[in-house]
N, C-alpha and C positions, 0 to 999 in steps of 0.2 A: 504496500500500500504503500520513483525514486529520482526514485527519485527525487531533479537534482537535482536570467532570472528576471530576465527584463522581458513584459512583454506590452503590448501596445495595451490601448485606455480598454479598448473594445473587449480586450480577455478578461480585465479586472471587470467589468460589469458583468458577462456573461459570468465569472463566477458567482459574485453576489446573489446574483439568482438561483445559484445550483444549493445554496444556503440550507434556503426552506424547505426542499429536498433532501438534502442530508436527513432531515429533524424527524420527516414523517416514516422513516426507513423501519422503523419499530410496529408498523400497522399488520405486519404481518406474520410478526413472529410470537412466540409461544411462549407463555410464562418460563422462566427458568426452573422452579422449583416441578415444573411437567417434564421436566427432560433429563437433570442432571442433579446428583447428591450436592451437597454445598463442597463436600472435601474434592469432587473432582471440577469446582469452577473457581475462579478468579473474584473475589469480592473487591469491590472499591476499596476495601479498606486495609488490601493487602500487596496496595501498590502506593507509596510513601513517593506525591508527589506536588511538586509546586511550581505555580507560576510566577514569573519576576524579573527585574533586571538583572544582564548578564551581559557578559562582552565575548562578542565574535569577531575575528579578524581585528580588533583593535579597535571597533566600534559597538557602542551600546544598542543593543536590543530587548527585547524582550522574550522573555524564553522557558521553554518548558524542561524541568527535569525530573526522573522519578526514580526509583527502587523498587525489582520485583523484590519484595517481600513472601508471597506465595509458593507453595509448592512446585508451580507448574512454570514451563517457560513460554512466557508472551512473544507475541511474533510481531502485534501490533498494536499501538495504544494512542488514542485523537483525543483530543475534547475538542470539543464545540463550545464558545460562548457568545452569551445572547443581550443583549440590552438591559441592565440591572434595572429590577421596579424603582421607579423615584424619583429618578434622575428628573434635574430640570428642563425647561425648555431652552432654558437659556447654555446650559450645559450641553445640547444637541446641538447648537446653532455653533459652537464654536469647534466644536468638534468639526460637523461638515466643513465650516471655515478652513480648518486644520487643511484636511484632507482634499482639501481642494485647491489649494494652493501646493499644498506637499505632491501632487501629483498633475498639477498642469489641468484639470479635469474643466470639460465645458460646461454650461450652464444644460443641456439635453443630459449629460451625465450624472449630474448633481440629480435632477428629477429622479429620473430612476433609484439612486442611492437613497435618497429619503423616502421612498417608498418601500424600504426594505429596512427590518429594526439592526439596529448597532452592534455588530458582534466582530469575534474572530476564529482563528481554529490554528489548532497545532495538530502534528503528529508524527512517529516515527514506525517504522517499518523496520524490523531488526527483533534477530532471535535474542532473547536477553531472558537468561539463566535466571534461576532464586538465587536471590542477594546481589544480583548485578546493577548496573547504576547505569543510566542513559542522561547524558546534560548537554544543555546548551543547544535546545533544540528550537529551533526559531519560532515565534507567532507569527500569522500573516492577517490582514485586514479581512473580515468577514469570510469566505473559505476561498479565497484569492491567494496569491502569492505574492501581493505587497508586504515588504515584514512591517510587523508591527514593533514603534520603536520608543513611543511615546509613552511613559506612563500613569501621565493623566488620562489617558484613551483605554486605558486599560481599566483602571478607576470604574469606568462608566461599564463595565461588564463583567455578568457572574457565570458561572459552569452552567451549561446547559444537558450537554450531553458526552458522555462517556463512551468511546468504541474499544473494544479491547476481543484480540485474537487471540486465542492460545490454544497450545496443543496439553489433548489429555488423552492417554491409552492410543496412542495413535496415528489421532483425527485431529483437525482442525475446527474450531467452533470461534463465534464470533456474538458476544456481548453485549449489551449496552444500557448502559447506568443514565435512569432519568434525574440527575440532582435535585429539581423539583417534585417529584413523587416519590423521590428515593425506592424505586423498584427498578428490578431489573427484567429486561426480555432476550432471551436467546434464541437468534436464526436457528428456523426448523430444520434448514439441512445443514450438514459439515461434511468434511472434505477429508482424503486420508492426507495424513504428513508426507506424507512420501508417493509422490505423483509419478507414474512412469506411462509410456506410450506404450499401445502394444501392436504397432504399426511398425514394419522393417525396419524403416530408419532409425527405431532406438537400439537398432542392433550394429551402428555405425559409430556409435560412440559410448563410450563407458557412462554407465550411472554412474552416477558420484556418490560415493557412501559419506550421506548426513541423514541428521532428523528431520529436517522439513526441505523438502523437492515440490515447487509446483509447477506444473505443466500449464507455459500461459497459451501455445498454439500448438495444434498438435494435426498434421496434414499428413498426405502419403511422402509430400517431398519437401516438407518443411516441419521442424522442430523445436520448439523454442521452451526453454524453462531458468525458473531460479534456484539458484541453492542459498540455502542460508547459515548462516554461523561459520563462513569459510576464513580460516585465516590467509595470511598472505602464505604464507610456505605449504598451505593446501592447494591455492591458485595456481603456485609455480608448479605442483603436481601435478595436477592435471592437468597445465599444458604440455608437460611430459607425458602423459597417458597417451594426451592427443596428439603429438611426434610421433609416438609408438605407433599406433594408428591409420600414420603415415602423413597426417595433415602439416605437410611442410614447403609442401611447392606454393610460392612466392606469398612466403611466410610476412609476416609482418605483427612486431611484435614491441610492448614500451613496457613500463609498469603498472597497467593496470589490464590493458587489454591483449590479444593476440587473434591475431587473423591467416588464416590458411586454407589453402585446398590441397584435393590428392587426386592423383590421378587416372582415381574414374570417375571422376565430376566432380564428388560432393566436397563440401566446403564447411568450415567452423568461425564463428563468433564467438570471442570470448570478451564476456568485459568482467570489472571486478572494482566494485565499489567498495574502499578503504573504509570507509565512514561505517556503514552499515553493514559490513562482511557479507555483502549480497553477491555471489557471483551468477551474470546473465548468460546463458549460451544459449549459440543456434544449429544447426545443424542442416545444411539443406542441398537439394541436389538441382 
């Protein structure tokens, strides 16, 4: 749930809107206590987290950090936040103010944005063990990619919504903590941890032994998945698997990614994000 930052006015509006979407994602899933014991799910209250200023790169932002405190390991964890009750009118206007200037935005833009209440969202994507620690993970303005940096702007908004992935026996399940009703609902389906194709092409390259594999495309002549929890000296191995393999004709290779083909056609993508030990590969012919 990566990647990885500029993009025009017309993105930051189409997100704002994809907002209210997020919020209602809950309509269709199952009480929690219908699906799963409490010892095999994630409680809000066992993930030790907080929002606040932090410095990235050398500049201030705002930023999320937590602690699996839990049993189990989290794969992904968002809040959502929403317009705090109370706030002034006059507190709203200065805000728009803000952000309207901080971002060049037109008056047709501004509309739109006050038609939509005050919020923001974080979130990180990354296998994180009991007791691991994830920080310095950015805000952005409403579920946009502007970071949020100001923290009078933050002031003006409380938790709304809680997502959290984790794997348990298995499976993948995915969460979510209403801070206002303090209930929780869990998506009625889940997914196994460990995703494989059972299409030829996954017989062209080695699975990669981890806990959580997801298969994000999966064709007769195209292959694509993640792996999670990969260190860097897991990466450099498996681009030795895929040498092995053979994937080395007009190779092409730095530190995070590698690219090759072999010579009955098929081809490898390898990328490897530092940050999140995500590793992405493709496979295809």
């Amino acid at each position: 749930m990566r990647s990885k930052k500029k993009i025009i006015i017309t993105t930051f509006i189409g997100a704002i809107m994809l907002l209210a979407g997020c919020h209602s994602a809950g309509t269709d899933q199952e009480q929690k206590d219908n699906k799963k014991s409490d010892s095999e799910t994630v409680e809000i209250e066992d993930i030790d987290w907080n929002v606040g200023e932090g410095i990235i790169d050398g500049d201030r932002h705002i930023v999320m950090n937590y602690v699996n405190n839990s049993k189990l390991d989290i794969v992904y964890f968002g809040l959502d936040y929403t317009e705090k009750e109370g706030i002034t009118e006059e507190e709203k206007q200065k805000f728009y103010s803000d952000i309207e200037k901080k971002f060049n935005l037109s008056d047709d833009d501004m509309i739109k944005i006050k038609e939509e209440t005050i919020g923001m969202n974080t979130s990180v994507e990354r296998l994180v063990k009991e007791g691991d620690e994830v920080s310095n993970v950015p805000c952005h303005y409403f579920s946009g990619i502007y970071y949020l940096k100001d923290k009078a702007h933050l002031e003006l908004m409380q938790p709304d919504i809680a997502t959290i992935e984790f794997v348990s026996n298995g499976r993948l399940y995915t969460e979510y903590y209403d801070f206002k009703s303090q209930k929780y609902s869990l998506e009625s389906d889940s997914e196994e941890a460990v995703q494989w194709t059972e299409k030829e092409i996954g017989t062209e390259i080695d699975k990669p032994e981890a806990e959580v594999i997801k298969v994000t495309l999966d064709l007769d002549d195209y292959l694509c998945f993640d792996v999670y929890g990969v260190s860097e000296s897991q990466f450099e191995e498996y681009i030795d698997l895929c040498k092995e393999r053979g994937y080395t004709k007009d190779a092409d290779k730095d530190e995070d990614s590698y690219d090759a083909e072999r010579d009955d056609g098929y081809s490898v993508s390898i990328d490897y994000d530092q940050t999140d030990c995500i590793m992405d590969v493709s496979v295809s012919k």
